[in-house]
Backbone as CSV, one residue per row, in Angstrom:
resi,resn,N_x,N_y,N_z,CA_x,CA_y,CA_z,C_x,C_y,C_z
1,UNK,0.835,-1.196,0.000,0.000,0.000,0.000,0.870,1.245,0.000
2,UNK,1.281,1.608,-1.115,1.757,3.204,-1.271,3.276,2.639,-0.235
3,UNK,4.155,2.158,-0.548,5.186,2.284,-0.307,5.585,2.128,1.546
4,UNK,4.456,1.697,1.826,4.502,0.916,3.228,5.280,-0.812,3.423
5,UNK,5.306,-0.519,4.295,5.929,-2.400,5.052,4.554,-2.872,4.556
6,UNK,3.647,-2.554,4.702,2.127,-3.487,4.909,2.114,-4.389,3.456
7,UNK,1.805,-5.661,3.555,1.760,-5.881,2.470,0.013,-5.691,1.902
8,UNK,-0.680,-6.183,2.858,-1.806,-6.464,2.978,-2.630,-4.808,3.603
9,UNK,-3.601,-4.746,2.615,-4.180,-3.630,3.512,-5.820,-4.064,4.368
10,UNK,-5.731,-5.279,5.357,-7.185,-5.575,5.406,-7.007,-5.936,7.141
11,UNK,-7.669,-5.822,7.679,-7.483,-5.321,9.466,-6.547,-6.157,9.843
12,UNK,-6.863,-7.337,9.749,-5.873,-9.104,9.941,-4.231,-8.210,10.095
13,UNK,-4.208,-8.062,9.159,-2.663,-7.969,8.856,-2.097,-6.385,9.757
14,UNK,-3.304,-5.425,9.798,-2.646,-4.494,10.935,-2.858,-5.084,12.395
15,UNK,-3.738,-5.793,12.643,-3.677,-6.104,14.205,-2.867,-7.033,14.271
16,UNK,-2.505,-7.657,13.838,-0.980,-8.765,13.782,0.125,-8.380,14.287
17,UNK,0.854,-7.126,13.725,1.554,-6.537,13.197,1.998,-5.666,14.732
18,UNK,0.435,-5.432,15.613,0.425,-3.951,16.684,1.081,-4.800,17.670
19,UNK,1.928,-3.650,18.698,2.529,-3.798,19.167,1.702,-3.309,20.557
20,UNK,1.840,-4.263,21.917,1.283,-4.183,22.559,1.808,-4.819,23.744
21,UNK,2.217,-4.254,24.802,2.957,-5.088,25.988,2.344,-5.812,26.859
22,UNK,0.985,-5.463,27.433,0.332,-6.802,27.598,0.937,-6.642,29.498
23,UNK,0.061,-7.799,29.769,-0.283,-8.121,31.230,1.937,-8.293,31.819
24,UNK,1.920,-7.769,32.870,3.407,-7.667,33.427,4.669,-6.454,32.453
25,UNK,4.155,-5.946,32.035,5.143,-5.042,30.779,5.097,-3.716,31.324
26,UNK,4.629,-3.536,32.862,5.032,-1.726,33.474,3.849,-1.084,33.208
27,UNK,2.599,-1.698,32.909,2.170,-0.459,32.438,1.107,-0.196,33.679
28,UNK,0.834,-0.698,34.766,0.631,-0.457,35.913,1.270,0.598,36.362
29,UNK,2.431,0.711,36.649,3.608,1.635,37.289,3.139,2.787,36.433
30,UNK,3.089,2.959,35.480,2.794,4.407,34.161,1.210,4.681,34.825
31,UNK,0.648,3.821,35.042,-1.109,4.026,35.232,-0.591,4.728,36.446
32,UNK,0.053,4.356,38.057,-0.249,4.680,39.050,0.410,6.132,38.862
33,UNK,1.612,6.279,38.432,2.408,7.941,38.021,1.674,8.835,37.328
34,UNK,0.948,8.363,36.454,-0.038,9.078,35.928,-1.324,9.449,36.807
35,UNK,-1.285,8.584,37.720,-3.002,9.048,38.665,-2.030,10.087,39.653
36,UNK,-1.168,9.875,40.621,-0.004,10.254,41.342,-0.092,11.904,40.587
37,UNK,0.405,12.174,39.279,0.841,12.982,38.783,-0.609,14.331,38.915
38,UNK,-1.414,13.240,38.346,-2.884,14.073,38.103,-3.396,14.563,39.876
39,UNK,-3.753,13.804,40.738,-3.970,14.210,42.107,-2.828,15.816,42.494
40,UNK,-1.825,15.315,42.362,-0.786,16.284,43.064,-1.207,17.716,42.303
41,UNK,-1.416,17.364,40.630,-1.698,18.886,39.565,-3.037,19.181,40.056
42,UNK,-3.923,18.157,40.932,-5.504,19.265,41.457,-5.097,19.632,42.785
43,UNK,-4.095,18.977,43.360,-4.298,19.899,44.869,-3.434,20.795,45.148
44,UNK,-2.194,21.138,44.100,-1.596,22.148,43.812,-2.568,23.303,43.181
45,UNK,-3.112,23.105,42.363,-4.146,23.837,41.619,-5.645,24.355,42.060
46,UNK,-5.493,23.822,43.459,-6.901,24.062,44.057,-6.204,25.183,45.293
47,UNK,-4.559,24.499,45.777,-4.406,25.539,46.646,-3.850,26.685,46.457
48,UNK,-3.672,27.010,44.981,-3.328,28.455,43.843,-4.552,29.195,44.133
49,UNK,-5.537,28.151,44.335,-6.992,28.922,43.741,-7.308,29.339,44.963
50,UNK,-7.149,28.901,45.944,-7.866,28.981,47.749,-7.018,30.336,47.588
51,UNK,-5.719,30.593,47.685,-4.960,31.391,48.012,-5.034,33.098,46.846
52,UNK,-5.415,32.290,45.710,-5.833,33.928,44.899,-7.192,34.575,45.446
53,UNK,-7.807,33.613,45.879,-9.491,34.266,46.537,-9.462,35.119,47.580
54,UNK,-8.147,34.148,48.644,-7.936,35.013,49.721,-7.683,35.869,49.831
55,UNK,-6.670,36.139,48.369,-6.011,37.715,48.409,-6.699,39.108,48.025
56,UNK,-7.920,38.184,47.004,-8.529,39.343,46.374,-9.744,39.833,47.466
57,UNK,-9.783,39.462,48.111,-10.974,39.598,49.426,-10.211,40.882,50.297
């Protein structure tokens, strides 16, 4: 297809092909850093917000 690896252009042959790490491959550890990451950016971001209210009062 247009100068691709693919030889085949019909789903079979792209889901074959995908790359996917699957059960034990880290991606737990990425899930929990990512929730970790997100919590810390709302309660940093909530206590920006407590503290601009206070000031403008």
């Amino acid at each position: 297809m247009f100068g691709s690896p693919v030889e085949d252009g019909s789903w079979n042959s792209m889901t074959d092909a995908a790359y996917y790490v699957g059960h034990g491959g880290g991606e737990a550890v990425w899930l929990i850093i990512s929730i970790i990451l997100c919590v810390v950016a709302l309660l940093v971001g909530a206590r920006h917000e407590s503290q601009s209210y206070s000031k403008k009062d």
